[in-house]
C-alpha positions in Angstrom: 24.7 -28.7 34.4 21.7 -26.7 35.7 19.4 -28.0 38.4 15.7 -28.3 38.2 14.9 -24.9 39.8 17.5 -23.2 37.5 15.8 -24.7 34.5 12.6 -22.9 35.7 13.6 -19.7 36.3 15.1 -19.5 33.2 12.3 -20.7 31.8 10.2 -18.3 33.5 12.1 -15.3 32.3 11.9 -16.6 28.8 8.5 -17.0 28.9 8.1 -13.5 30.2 10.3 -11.8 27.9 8.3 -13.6 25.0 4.7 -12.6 25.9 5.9 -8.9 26.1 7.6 -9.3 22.4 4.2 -10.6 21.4 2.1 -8.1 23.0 4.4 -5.2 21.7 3.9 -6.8 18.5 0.5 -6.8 18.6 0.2 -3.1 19.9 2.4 -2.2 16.9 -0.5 -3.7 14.3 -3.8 -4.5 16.0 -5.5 -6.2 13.2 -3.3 -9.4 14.0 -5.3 -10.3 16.7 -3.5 -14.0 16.4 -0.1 -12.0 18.0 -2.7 -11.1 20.9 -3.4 -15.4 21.3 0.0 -16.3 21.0 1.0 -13.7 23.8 -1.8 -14.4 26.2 -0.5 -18.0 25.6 2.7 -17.5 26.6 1.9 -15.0 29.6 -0.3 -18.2 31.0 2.9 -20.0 30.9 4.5 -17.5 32.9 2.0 -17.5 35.7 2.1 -21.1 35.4 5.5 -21.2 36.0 5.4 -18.8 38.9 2.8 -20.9 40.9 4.6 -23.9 40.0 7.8 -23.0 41.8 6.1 -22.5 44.6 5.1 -26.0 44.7 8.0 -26.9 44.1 9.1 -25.3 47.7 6.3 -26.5 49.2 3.6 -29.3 48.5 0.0 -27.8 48.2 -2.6 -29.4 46.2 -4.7 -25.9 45.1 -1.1 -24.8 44.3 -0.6 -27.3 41.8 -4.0 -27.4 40.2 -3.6 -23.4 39.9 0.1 -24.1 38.1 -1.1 -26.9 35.9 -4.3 -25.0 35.1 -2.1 -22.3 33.7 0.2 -24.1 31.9 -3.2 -26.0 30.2 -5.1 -22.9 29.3 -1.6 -21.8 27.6 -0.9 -24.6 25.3 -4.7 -24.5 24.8 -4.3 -21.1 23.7 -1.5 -22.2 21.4 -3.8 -24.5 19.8 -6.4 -22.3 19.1 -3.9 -19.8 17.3 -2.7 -22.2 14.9 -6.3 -22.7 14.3 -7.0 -18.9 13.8 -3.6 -18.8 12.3 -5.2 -21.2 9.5 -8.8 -19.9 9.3 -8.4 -16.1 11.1 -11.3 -17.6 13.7 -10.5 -18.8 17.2 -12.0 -21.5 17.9 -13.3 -20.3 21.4 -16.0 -23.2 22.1 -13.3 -26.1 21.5 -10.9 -24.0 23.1 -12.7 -23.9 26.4 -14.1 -27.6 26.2 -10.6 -28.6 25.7 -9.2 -26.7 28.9 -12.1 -27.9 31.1 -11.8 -31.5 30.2 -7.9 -31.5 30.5 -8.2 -29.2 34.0 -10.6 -31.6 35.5 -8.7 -34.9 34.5 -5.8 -33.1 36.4 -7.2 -31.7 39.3 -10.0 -34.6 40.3 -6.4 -36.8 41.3 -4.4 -34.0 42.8 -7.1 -32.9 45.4 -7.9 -36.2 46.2 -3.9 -37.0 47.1 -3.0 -38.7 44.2 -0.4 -36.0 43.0 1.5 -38.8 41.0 -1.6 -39.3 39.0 -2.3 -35.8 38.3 1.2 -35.4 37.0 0.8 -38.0 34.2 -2.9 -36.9 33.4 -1.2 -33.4 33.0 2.2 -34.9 30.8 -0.1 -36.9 28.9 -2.6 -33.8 28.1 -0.1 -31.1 27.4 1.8 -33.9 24.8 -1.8 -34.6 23.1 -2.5 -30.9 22.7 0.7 -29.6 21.6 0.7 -32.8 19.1 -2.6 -31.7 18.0 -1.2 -27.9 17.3 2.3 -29.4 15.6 -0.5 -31.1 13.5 -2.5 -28.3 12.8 0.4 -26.1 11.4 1.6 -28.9 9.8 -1.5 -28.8 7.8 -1.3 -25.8 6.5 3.0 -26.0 5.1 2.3 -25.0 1.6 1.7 -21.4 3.0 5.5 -21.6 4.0 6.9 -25.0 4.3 10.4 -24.4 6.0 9.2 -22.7 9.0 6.2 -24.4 9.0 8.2 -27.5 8.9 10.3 -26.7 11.7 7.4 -25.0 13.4 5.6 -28.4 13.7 8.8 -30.7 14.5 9.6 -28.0 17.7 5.5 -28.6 18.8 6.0 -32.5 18.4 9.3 -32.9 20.0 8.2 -31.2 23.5 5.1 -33.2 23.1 7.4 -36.1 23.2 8.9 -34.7 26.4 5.9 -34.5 28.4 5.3 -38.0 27.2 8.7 -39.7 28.3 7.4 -37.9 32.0 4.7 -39.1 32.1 5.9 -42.9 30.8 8.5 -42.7 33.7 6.0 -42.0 36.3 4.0 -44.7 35.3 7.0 -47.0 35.1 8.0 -46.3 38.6 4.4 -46.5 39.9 4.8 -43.0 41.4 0.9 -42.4 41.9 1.5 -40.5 45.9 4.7 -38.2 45.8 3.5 -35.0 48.1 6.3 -33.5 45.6 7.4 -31.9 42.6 9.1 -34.8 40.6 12.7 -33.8 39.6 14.1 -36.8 38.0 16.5 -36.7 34.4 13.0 -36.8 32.3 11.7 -34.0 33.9 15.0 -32.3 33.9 14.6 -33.1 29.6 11.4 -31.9 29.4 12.4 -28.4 31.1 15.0 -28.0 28.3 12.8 -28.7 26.0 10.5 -26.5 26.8 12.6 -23.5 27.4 14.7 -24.5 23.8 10.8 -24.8 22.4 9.6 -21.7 23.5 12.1 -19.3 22.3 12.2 -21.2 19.0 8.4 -21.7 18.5 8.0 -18.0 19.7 10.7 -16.9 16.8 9.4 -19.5 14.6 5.4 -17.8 15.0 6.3 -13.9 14.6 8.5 -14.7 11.4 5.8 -16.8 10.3 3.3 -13.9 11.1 5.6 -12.0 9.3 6.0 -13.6 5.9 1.8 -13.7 5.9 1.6 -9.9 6.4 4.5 -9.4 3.7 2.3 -11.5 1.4 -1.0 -9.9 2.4 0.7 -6.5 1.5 2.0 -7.5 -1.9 -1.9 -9.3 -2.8 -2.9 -5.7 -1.7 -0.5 -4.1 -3.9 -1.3 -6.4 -7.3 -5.1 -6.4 -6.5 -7.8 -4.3 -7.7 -9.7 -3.5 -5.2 -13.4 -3.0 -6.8 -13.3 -7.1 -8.6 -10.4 -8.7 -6.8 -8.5 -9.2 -10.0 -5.1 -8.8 -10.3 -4.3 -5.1 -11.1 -1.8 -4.0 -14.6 0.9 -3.9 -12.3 0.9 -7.5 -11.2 -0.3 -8.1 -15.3 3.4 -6.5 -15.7 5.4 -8.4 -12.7 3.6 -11.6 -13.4 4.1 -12.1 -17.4 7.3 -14.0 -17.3 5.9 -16.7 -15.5 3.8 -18.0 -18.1 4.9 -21.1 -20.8 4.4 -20.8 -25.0 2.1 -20.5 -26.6 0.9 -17.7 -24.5 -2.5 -16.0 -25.6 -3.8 -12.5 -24.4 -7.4 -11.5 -24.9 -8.5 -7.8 -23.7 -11.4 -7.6 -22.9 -13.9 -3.9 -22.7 -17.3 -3.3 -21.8 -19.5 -2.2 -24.7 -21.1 1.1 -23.8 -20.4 1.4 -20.0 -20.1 4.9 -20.0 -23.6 5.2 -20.9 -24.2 2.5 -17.9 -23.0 4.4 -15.6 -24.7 8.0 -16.6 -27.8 5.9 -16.8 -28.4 3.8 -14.1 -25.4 5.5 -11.6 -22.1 4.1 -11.2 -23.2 2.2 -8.1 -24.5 0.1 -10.6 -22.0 0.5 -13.2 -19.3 -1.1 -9.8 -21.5 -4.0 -9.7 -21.5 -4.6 -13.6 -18.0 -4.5 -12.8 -17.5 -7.1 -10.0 -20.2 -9.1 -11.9 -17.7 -9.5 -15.3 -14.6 -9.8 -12.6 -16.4 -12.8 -11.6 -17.3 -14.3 -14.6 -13.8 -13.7 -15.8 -12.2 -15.3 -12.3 -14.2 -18.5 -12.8 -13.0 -18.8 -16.5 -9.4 -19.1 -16.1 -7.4 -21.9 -14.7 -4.9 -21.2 -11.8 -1.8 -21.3 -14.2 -3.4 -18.3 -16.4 -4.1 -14.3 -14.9 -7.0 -12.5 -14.9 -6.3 -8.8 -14.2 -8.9 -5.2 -14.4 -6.5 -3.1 -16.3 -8.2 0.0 -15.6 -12.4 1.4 -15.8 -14.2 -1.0 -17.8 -11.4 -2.7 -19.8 -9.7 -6.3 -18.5 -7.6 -9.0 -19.8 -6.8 -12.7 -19.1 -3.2 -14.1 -19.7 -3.7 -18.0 -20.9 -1.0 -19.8 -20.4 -0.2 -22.6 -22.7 -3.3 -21.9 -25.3 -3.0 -21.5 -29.0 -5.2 -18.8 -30.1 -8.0 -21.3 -31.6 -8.4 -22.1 -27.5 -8.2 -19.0 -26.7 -10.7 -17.8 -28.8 -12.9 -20.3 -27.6 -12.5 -19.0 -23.7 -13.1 -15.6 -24.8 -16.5 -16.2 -26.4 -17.3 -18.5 -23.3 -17.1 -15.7 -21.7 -18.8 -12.9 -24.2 -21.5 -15.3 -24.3 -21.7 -15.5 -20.3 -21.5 -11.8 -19.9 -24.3 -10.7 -22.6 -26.6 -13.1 -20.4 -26.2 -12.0 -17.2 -29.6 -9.5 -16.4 -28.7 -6.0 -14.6 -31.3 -4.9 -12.1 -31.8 -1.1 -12.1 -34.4 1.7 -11.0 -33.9 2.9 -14.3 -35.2 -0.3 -15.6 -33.1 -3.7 -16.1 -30.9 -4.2 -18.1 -27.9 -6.2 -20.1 -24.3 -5.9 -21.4 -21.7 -7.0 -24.1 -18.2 -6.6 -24.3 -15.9 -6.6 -27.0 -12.7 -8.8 -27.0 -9.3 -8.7 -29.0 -6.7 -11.6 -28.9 -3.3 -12.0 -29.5 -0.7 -15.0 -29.5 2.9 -15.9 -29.4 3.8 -19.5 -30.1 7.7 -18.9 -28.6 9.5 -18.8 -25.6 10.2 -15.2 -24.0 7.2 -13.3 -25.1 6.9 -10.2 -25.4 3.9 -8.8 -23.1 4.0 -5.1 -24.0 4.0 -6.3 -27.8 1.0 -9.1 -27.1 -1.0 -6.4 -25.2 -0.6 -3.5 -28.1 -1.7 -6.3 -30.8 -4.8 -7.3 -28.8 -5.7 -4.1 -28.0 -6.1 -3.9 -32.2 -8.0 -6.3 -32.4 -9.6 -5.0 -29.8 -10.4 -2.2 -31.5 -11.5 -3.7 -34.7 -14.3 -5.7 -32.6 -15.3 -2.1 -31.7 -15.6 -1.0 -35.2 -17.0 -4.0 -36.6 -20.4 -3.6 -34.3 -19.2 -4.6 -31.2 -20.5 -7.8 -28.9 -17.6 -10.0 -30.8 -14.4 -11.2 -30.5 -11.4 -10.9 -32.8 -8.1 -12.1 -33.5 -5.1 -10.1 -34.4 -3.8 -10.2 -37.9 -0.2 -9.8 -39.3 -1.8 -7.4 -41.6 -2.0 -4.7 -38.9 0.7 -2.5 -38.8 -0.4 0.6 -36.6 -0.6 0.1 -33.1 -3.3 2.8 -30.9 -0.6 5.2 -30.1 0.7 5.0 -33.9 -2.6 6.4 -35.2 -5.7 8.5 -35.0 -8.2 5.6 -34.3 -10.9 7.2 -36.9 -8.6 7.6 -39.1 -7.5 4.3 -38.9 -8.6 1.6 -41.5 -10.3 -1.7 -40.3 -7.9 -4.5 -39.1 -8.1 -7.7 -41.2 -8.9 -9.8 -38.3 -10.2 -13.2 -38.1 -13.4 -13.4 -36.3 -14.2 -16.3 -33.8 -17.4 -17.0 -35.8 -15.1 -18.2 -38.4 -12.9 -20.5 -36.5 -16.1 -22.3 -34.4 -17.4 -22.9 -38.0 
């Protein structure tokens, strides 16, 4: 069984070997500034623990506040990387007003000789703040629940251990030591701690980890000019959709002319504004995603194409009133829109796509600003035929349908 001072030193050298794994990790990609929190965190700890067994040797009163200031302004710092874990802020004001509360409710006994004291306002501090940061993380599980889960239980359970300290001080009314208490809780809590803070340390890089392997696939399926989904993610993402599924393409009537008129500055924000539009028009089960230039499609999940049609001109309708403001004089645009269902399981996306993008085409032919629905009656896809050549598709327009 190890004794009290074994139980700090190793918790000392875990605490150090942790900080340097964090602030490696943070050298290694700088723009996760929450690795740099966690580690400064963790290196308080370690100077806590390094003043602290000096008091354990010998009794000083400034030694103590100076090792349970430390070990305060590191769970504090815990506590504020959750929060900038959540948010990507650190919450500096709270942060500090959280320390300097805790650190004076702590220090006001121990200079005045009630050592006792000070060591259950500390227990009772460090368990309410590394409650409030199990909490915190708990908040935020849907991001990744099982090491969120476990995350929060490891924060709560040492929280628990500072409070059993500080219950058995107050039990034995042990309010003047001149000593470092060394009884069976405190002996818990040290194991606790150093089981905590090699699991919570694990716990927060793979957590840091699975965000930044997200961040990098969001990065991968997004377009970067309107935030859409990109046709890759179009692609990856089709499967996940249930019947009837309804795909409407979408393109920009004239944009070319747009952009050689009024700059493509102005032709990108024509762009983002439609991306918008389109983004807000969509529930979260459907896709919205920028194909490529000025031509974008939404996947509708569950919508027979009567609905669909009736999202699509929502949004033609939307689009032809937005005003575009310009040195070369204002402005508007239309789109045209094509539309294509399939009312079984297992659709076909490539097959959905090439249909809409006839219709598509037909609403182009017809005079533009209108949406279509495919017909069975076409038979030539775009890369079949020469377009011109091309007779016009026997689609059904949405005027008929809203009639």
């Amino acid at each position: 069984m190890l004794d009290y001072n074994s139980l700090l030193i190793a918790l000392s050298f875990c605490s150090a070997g942790l900080a340097f794994t964090f602030f490696v990790s943070w050298f290694v990609s700088r723009s996760d500034s929450v690795l740099m929190t966690w580690g400064a965190g963790v290196a308080c700890l370690f100077v806590s623990l390094l003043f602290y067994r000096d008091f354990v040797v010998e009794f000083s009163p400034a030694g103590g506040v100076l090792a349970f200031s430390g070990l305060l302004i590191g769970l504090t710092l815990f506590l504020g990387a959750g929060r900038q874990f959540r948010n990507g802020t650190l919450p500096v004001r709270a942060m500090v007003l959280t320390a300097a509360i805790s650190i004076a409710a702590m220090a006001a006994p121990m200079l005045l000789g009630y050592d006792g004291i000070s060591y259950i306002v500390l227990n009772i501090a460090a368990a309410g703040i590394m409650l409030a940061t199990g909490l915190d993380y708990w908040r935020w599980r849907e991001e990744s629940p099982t090491l969120i889960l476990l995350l929060s239980m490891m924060y709560i359970l040492t929280a628990f251990s500072f409070v059993l300290c500080a219950v058995v001080l107050v039990y034995n009314g042990h309010w003047i030591m001149h000593r470092a208490p060394d009884g069976w809780a405190e002996n818990i809590n040290l194991a606790m701690c150093l089981t905590s803070i090699g699991g919570m340390g694990a716990l927060s890089l793979g957590l840091n980890q699975v965000r930044q392997t997200r961040h990098h696939q969001r990065q991968a399926e997004t377009d970067s000019l309107t935030g859409l989904f990109n046709r890759r993610a179009l692609f990856d993402r089709s499967q996940r959709f249930s019947s009837p599924v309804s795909i409407v393409i979408f393109d920009l009537d004239y944009f070319k002319r747009i952009n050689d008129v009024h700059g493509h500055q102005v032709g990108d924000t024509v762009l983002q504004t439609f991306g918008s539009l389109l983004a807000a028009n969509v529930r979260e089960n459907d896709l919205a995603a920028r194909l490529g230039g000025e031509e974008f499609a939404i996947i509708l999940s569950g919508t027979e194409a009567e609905a669909a049609a009736r999202i699509a001109e929502r949004i033609r309708d939307g689009f032809a009133a937005q005003q575009f403001i310009s040195a070369s004089g204002n402005f508007t645009c239309t789109l045209s829109a094509g539309i294509s269902t399939c009312d079984h399981d297992d659709p076909d996306i490539v097959t959905l796509l090439r249909q809409a993008d006839m219709a598509l085409y037909d609403a182009k032919r017809s005079g533009r600003n209108r949406v279509l629905l495919y017909s069975e009656e076409t038979s030539l896809a775009p890369s079949d035929a020469d377009w011109t050549a091309r007779a016009p598709v026997k689609s059904e327009s949405v005027i008929k349908l809203r009639q």
